[in-house]
DRENDREN-10732 format. One record per atom (N, C-alpha, C): residue in one letter; atom name; x, y, z. Coordinates in steps of 0.2 Angstrom, whole numbers, plus 5000, padded with zeros to 4 digits. Layout:
<pts>
{resn: A, name: CA, east: X, north: Y, up: Z}
...
</pts>
This chain:
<pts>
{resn: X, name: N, east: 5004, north: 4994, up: 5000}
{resn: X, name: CA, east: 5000, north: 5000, up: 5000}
{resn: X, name: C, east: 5004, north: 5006, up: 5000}
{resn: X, name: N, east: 5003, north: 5011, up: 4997}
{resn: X, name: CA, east: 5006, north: 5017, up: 4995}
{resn: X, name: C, east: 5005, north: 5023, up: 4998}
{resn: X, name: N, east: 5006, north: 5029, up: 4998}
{resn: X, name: CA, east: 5004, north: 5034, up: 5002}
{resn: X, name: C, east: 5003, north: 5040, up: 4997}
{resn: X, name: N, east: 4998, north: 5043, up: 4995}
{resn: X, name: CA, east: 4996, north: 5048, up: 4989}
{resn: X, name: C, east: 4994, north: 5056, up: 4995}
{resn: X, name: N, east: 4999, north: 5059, up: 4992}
{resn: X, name: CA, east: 4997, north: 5065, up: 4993}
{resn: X, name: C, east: 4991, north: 5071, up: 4989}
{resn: X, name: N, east: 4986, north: 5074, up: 4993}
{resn: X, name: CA, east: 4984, north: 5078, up: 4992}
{resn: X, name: C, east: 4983, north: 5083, up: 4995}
{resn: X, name: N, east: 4979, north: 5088, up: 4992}
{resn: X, name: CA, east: 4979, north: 5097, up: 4995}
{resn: X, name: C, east: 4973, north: 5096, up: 5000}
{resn: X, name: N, east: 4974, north: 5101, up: 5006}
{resn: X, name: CA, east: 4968, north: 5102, up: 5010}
{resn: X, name: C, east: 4963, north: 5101, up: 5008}
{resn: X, name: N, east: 4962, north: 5106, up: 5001}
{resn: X, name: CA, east: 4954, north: 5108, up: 5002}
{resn: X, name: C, east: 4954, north: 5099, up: 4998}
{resn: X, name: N, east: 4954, north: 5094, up: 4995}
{resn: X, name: CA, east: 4952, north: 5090, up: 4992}
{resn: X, name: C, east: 4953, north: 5085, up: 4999}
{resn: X, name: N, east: 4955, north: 5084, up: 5004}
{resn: X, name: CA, east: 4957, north: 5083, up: 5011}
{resn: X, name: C, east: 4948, north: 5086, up: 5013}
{resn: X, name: N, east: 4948, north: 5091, up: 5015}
{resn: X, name: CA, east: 4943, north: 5093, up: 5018}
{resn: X, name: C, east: 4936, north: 5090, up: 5015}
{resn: X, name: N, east: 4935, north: 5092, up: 5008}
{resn: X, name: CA, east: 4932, north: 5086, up: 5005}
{resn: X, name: C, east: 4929, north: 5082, up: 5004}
{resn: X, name: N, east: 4934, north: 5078, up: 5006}
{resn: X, name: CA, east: 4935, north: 5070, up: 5007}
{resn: X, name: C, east: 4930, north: 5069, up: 5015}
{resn: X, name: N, east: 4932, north: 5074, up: 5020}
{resn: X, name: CA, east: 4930, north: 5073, up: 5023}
{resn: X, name: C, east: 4924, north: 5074, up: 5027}
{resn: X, name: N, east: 4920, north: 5079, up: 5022}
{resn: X, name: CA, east: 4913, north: 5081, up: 5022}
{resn: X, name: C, east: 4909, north: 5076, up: 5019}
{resn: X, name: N, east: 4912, north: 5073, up: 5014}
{resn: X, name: CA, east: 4909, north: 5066, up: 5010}
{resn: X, name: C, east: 4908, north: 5062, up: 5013}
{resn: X, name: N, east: 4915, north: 5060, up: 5019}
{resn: X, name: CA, east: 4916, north: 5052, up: 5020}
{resn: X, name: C, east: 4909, north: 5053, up: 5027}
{resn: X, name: N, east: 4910, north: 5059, up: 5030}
{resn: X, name: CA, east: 4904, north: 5059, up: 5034}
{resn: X, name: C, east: 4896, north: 5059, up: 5033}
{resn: X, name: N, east: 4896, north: 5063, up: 5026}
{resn: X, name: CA, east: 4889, north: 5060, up: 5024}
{resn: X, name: C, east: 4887, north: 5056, up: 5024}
{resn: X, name: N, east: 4892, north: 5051, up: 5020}
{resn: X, name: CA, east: 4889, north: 5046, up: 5015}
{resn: X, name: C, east: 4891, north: 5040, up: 5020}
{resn: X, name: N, east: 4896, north: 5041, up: 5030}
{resn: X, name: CA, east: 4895, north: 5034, up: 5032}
{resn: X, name: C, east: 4901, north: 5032, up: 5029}
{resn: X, name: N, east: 4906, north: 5034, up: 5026}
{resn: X, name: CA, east: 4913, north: 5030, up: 5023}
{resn: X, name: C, east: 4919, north: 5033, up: 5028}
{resn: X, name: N, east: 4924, north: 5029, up: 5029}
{resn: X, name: CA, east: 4929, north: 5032, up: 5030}
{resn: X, name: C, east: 4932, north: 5036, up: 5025}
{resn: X, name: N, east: 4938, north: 5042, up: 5029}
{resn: X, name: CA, east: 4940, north: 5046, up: 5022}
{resn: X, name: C, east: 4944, north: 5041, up: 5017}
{resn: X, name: N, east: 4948, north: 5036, up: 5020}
{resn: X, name: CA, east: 4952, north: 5032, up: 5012}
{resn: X, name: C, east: 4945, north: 5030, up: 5008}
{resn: X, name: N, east: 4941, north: 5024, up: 5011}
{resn: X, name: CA, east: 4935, north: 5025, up: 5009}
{resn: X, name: C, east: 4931, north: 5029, up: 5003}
{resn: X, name: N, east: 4930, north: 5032, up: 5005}
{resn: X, name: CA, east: 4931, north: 5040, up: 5002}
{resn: X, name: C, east: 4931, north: 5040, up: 4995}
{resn: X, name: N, east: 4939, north: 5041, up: 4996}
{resn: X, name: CA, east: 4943, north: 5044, up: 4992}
{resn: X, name: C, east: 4944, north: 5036, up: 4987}
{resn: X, name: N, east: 4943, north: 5031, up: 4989}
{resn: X, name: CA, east: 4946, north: 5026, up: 4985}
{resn: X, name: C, east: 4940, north: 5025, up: 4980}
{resn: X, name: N, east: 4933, north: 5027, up: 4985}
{resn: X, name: CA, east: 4927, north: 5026, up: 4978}
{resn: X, name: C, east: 4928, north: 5033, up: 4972}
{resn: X, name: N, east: 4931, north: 5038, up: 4976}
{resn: X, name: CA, east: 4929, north: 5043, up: 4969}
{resn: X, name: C, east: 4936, north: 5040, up: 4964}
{resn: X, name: N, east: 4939, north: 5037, up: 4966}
{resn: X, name: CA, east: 4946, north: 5036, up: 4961}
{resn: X, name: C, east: 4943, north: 5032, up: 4958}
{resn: X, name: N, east: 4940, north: 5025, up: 4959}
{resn: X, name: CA, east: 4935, north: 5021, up: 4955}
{resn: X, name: C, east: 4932, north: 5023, up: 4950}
{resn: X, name: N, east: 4927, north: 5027, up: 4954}
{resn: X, name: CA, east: 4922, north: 5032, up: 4950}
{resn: X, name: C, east: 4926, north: 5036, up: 4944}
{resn: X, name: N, east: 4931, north: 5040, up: 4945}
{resn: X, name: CA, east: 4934, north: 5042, up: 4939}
{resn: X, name: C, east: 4939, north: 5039, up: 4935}
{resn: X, name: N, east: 4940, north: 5032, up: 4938}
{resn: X, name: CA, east: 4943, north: 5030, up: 4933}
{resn: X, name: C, east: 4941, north: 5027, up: 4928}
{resn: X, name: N, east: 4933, north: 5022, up: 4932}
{resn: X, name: CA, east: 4927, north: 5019, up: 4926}
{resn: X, name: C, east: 4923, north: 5026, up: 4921}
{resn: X, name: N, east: 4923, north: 5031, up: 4924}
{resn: X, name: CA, east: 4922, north: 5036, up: 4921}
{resn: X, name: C, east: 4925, north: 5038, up: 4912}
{resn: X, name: N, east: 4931, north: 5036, up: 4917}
{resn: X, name: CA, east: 4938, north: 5039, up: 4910}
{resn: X, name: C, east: 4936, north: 5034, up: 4903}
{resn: X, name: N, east: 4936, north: 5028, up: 4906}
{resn: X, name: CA, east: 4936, north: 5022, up: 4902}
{resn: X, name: C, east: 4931, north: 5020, up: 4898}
{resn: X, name: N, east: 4925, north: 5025, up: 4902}
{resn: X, name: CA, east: 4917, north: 5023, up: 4900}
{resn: X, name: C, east: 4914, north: 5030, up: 4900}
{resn: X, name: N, east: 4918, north: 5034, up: 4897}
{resn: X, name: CA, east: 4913, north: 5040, up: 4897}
{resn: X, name: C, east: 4905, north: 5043, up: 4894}
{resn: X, name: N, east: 4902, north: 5036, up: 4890}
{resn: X, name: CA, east: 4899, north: 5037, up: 4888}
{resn: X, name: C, east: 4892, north: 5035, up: 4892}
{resn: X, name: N, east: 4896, north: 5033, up: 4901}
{resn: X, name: CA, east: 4891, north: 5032, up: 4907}
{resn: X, name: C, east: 4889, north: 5037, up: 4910}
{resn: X, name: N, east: 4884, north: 5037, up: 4914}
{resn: X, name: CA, east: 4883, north: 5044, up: 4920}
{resn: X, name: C, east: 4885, north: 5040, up: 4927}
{resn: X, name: N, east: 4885, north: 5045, up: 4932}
{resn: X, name: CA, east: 4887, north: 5039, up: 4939}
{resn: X, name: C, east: 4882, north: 5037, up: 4939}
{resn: X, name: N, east: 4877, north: 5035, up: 4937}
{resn: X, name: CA, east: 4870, north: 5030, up: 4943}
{resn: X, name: C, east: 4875, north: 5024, up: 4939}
{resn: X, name: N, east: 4876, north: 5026, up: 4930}
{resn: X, name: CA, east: 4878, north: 5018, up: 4928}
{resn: X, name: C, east: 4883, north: 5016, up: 4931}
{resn: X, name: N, east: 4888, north: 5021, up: 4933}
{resn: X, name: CA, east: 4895, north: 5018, up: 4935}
{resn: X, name: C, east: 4895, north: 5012, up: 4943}
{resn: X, name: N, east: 4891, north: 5016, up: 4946}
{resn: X, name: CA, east: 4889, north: 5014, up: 4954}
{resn: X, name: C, east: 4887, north: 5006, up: 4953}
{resn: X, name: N, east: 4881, north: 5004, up: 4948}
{resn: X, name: CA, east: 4879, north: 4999, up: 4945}
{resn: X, name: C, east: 4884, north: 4994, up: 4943}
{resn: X, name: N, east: 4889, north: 4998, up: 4938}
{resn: X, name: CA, east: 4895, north: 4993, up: 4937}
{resn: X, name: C, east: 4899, north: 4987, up: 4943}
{resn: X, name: N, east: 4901, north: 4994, up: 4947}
{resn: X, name: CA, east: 4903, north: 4993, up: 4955}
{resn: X, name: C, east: 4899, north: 4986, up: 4958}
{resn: X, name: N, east: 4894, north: 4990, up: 4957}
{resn: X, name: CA, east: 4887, north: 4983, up: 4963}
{resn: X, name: C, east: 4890, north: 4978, up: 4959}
{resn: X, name: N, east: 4889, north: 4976, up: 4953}
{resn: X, name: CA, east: 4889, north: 4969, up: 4948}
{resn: X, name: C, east: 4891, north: 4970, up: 4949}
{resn: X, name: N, east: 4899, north: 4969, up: 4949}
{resn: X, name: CA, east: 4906, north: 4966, up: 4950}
{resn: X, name: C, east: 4907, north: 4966, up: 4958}
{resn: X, name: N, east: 4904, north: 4968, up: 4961}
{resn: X, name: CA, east: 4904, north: 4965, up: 4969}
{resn: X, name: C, east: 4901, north: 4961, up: 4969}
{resn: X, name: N, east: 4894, north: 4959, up: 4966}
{resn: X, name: CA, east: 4890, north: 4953, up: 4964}
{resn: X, name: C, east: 4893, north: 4948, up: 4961}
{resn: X, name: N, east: 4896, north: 4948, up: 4956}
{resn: X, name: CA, east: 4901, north: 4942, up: 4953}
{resn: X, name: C, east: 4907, north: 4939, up: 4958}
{resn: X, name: N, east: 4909, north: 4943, up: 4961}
{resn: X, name: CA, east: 4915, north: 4943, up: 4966}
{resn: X, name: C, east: 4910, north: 4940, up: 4973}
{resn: X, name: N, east: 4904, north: 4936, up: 4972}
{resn: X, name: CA, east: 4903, north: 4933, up: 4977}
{resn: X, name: C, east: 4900, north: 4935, up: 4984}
{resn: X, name: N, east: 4898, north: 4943, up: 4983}
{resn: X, name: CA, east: 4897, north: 4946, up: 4990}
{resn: X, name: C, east: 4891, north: 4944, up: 4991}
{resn: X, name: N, east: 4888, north: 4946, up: 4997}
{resn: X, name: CA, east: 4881, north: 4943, up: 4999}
{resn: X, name: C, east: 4877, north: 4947, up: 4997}
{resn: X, name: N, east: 4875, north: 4950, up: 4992}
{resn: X, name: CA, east: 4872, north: 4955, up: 4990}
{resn: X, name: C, east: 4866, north: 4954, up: 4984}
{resn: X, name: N, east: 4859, north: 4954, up: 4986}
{resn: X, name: CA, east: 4853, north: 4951, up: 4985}
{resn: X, name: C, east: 4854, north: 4954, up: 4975}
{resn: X, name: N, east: 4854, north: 4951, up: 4970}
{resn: X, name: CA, east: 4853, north: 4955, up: 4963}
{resn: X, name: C, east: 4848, north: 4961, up: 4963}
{resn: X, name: N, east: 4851, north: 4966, up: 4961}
{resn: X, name: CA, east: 4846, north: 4971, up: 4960}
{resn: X, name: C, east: 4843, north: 4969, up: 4951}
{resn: X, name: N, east: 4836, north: 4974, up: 4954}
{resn: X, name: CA, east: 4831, north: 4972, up: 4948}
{resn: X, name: C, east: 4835, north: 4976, up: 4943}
{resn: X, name: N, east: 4835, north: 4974, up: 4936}
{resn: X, name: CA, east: 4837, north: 4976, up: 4930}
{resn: X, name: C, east: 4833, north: 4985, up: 4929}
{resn: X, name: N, east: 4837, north: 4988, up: 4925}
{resn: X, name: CA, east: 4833, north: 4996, up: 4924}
{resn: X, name: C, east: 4829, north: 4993, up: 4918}
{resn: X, name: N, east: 4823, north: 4997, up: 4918}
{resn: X, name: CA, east: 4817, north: 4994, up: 4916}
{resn: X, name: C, east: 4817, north: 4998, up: 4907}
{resn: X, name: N, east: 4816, north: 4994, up: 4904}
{resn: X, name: CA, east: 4818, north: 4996, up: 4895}
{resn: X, name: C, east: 4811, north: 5001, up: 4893}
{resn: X, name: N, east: 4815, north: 5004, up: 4891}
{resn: X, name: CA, east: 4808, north: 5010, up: 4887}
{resn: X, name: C, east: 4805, north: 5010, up: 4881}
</pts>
């Protein structure tokens, strides 16, 4: 494991988030790296899809996590 420096204000942040959302700050900071890096990859996602990505692939990886219902076709 590595040690990644950042600026206060993205420190501060982190830290408003990690509180909101229940995450610790690495926490944090490790889903929005996720986030923008499935982002980069897949730009032509928004976060609801990205988040989804996430779930089904902690789904595949065997977590105890009930299938979410499929988004419904228009």
């Amino acid at each position: 494991m590595g040690l990644v420096k950042i600026s206060e204000p993205m420190h501060d942040n982190l830290r408003v988030a990690s509180a909101a959302l229940g995450r610790s700050i690495n926490a944090q900071a490790e889903h929005w790296m996720r986030i923008g890096m499935m982002g980069e990859l897949n730009p032509e996602l928004n976060y609801g899809e990205l988040c989804r990505l996430l779930i089904q692939d902690e789904i595949r990886a065997d977590a105890e996590v009930v299938a979410l219902p499929q988004k419904a076709q228009a």
